[in-house]
KENU-233893 format. One line per 4 residues: number of its first residue (from 1); their letters; for each residue z, x negated, y of C-alpha. Coordinates in pm, 1 decimal. Layout:
<atoms>
NUM = A = Z/X/Y  ...
</atoms>
This chain:
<atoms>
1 = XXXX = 7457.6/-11416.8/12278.7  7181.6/-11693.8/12430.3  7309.8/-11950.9/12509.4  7161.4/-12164.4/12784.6
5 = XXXX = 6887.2/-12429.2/12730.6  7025.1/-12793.6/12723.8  6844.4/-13030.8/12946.6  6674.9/-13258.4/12758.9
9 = XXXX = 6907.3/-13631.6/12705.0  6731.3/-13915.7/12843.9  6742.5/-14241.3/12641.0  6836.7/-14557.0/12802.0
13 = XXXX = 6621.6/-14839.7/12682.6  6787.7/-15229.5/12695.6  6598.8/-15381.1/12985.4  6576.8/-15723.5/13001.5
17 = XXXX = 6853.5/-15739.9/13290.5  7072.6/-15529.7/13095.1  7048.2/-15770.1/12798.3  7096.1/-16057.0/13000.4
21 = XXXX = 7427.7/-15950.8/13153.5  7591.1/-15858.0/12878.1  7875.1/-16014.8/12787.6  7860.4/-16300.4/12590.8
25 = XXXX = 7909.6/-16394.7/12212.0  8258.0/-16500.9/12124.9  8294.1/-16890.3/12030.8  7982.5/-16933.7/12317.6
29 = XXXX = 8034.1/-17170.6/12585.9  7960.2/-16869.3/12807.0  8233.4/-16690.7/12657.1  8464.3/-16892.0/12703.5
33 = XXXX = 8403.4/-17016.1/13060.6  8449.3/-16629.7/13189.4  8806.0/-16634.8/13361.3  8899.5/-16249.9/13213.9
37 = XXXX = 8856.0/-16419.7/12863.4  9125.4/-16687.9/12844.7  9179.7/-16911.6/12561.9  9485.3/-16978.1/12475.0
41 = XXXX = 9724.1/-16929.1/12742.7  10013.7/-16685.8/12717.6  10083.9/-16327.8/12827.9  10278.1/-16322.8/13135.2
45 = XXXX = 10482.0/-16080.5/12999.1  10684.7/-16025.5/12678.7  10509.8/-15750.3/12473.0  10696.1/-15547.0/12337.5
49 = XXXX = 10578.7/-15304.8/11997.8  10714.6/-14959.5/11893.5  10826.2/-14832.6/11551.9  10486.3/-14714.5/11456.3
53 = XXXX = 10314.0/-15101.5/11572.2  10551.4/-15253.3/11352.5  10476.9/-15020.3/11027.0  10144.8/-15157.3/11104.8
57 = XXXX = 10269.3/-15493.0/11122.7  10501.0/-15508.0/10847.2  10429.2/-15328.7/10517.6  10820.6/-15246.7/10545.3
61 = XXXX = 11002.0/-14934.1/10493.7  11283.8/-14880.7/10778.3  11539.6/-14880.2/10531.8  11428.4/-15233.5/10455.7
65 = XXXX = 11400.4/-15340.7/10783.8  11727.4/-15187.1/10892.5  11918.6/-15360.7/10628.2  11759.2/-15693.9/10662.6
69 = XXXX = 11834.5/-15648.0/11055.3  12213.6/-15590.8/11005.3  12202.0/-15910.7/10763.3  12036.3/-16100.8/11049.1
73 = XXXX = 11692.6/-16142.9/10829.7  11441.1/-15923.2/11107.7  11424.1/-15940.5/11440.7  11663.6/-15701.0/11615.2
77 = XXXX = 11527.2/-15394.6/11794.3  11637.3/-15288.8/12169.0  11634.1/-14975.6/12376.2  11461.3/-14989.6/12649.4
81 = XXXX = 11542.1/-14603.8/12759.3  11777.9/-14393.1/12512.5  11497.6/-14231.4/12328.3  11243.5/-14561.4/12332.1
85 = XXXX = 11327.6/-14855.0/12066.3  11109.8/-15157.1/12063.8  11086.1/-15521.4/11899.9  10965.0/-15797.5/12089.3
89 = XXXX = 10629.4/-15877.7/11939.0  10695.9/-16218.2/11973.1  10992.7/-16267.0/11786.2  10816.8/-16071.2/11483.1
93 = XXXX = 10542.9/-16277.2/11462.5  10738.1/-16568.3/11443.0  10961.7/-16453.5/11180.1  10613.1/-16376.2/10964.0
97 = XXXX = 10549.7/-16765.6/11056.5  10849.3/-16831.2/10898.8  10799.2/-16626.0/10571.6  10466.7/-16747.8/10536.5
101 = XXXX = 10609.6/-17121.1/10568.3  10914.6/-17042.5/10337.8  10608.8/-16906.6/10095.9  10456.3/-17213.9/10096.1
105 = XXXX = 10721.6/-17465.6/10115.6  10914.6/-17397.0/9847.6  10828.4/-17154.1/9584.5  11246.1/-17100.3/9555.5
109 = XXXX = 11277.5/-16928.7/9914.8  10942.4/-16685.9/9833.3  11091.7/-16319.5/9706.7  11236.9/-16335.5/9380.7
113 = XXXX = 11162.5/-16124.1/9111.0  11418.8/-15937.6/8930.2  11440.1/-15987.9/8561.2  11324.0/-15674.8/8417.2
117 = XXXX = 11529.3/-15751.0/8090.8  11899.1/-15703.1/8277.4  11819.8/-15352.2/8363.0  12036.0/-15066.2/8230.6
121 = XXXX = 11799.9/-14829.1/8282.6  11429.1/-14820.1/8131.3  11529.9/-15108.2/7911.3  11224.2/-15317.5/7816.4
125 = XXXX = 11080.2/-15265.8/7470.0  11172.9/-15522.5/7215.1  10839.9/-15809.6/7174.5  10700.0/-15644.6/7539.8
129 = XXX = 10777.2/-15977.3/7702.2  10665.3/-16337.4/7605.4  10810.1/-16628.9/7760.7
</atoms>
């Protein structure tokens, strides 16, 4: 079976108005004068992220993140139809803030690690650890 000829493709060379009216460099002066680029003034709207946006988000599994909402440690989710569950984007972000803060602040209220010598299972090997 032939198969009919393709017309050649034509190649668009950058004229000197095209590169001229492109947009311009982030951080320019140009940039930042354009209106659709604003700097830093807030949505109009709340934004709102699904399951999958969060994942990305937060390196959580939805165990964790269901626990730690019932506790009142993650932002509670909301249905905005029966079938759609969303966070407000807003409210995770700030509650990153606050980790990162509670990180930094005081090395006490960063995630504690769990002595590996009170297991009961996999017990640690006697002269493994060095204090």
């Amino acid at each position: 079976m032939k198969y009919p000829a393709q017309p050649p493709v034509a190649t668009a060379s950058i004229t000197e108005r095209d590169f001229n009216s492109a947009t311009p460099f982030p951080g320019t002066e140009a940039y930042e004068a354009l209106p659709q680029y604003p700097r830093h003034s807030p949505l109009p709207f709340r934004r709102t992220i699904r399951r999958h946006e969060l994942r990305q988000i937060v390196p959580l599994s939805e165990t964790t993140i269901y626990e730690m909402e019932r506790r009142g440690e993650f932002p509670r989710r909301f249905n905005l139809t029966p079938r759609c569950v969303v966070w407000d984007l807003d409210e995770v972000e700030k509650w990153i803030e606050a980790c990162k803060q509670a990180a930094h602040t005081s090395p006490a209220m960063a995630a504690v690690k769990p002595d590996v010598r009170l297991r009961k299972t996999r017990p640690v090997r006697t002269g493994s650890h060095q204090k």
